[in-house]
N, C-alpha and C positions, 0 to 999 in steps of 0.2 A: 612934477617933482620926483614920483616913485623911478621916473623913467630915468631921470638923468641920473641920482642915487645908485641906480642899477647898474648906468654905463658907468660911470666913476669908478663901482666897487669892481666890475671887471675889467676894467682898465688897471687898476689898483693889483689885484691878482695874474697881471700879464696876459690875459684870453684877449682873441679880438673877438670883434662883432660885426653884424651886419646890423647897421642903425636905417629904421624904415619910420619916417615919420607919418604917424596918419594921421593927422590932422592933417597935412598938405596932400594925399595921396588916397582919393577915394578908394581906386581901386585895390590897392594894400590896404586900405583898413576891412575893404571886404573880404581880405583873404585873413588878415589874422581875425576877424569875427566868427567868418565861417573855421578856421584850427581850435578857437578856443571854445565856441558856444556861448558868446559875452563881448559884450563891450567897454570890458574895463582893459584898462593898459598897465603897465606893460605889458606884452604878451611877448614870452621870450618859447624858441624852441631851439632845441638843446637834442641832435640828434631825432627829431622826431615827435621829442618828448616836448606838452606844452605846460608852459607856468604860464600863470596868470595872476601881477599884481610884485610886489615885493619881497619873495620868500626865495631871502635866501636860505634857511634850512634846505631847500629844494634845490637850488643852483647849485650849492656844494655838494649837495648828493651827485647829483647828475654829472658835475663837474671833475669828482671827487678832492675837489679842498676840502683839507682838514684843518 
């Protein structure tokens, strides 16, 4: 639910994405497990930088919307 809320809202704000499903994709979810230290989703990274979960207070920083 958090994931697609997330793509909607930057889709919504004009950003693209790279959409990596892991639930079909062992080997991606191994990589966003080991980026974030956790097994929750979404795991977004933004330049480097990783969110985990639905904060966008965090996306608009990184992003800088205001």
């Amino acid at each position: 639910k958090f994931c697609h809320m997330l793509k909607d809202y930057l889709t919504e704000k004009g950003f693209s994405y790279e959409n990596v499903d892991v639930g079909k994709d062992a080997a991606q979810a191994a990589i966003a497990q080991e980026k974030s230290g956790q097994l929750g989703v979404p795991v977004t990274d933004i330049d480097g930088k990783i969110i985990v979960g639905y904060d966008l207070e965090e996306v608009d920083a990184l992003l800088h919307i205001q």
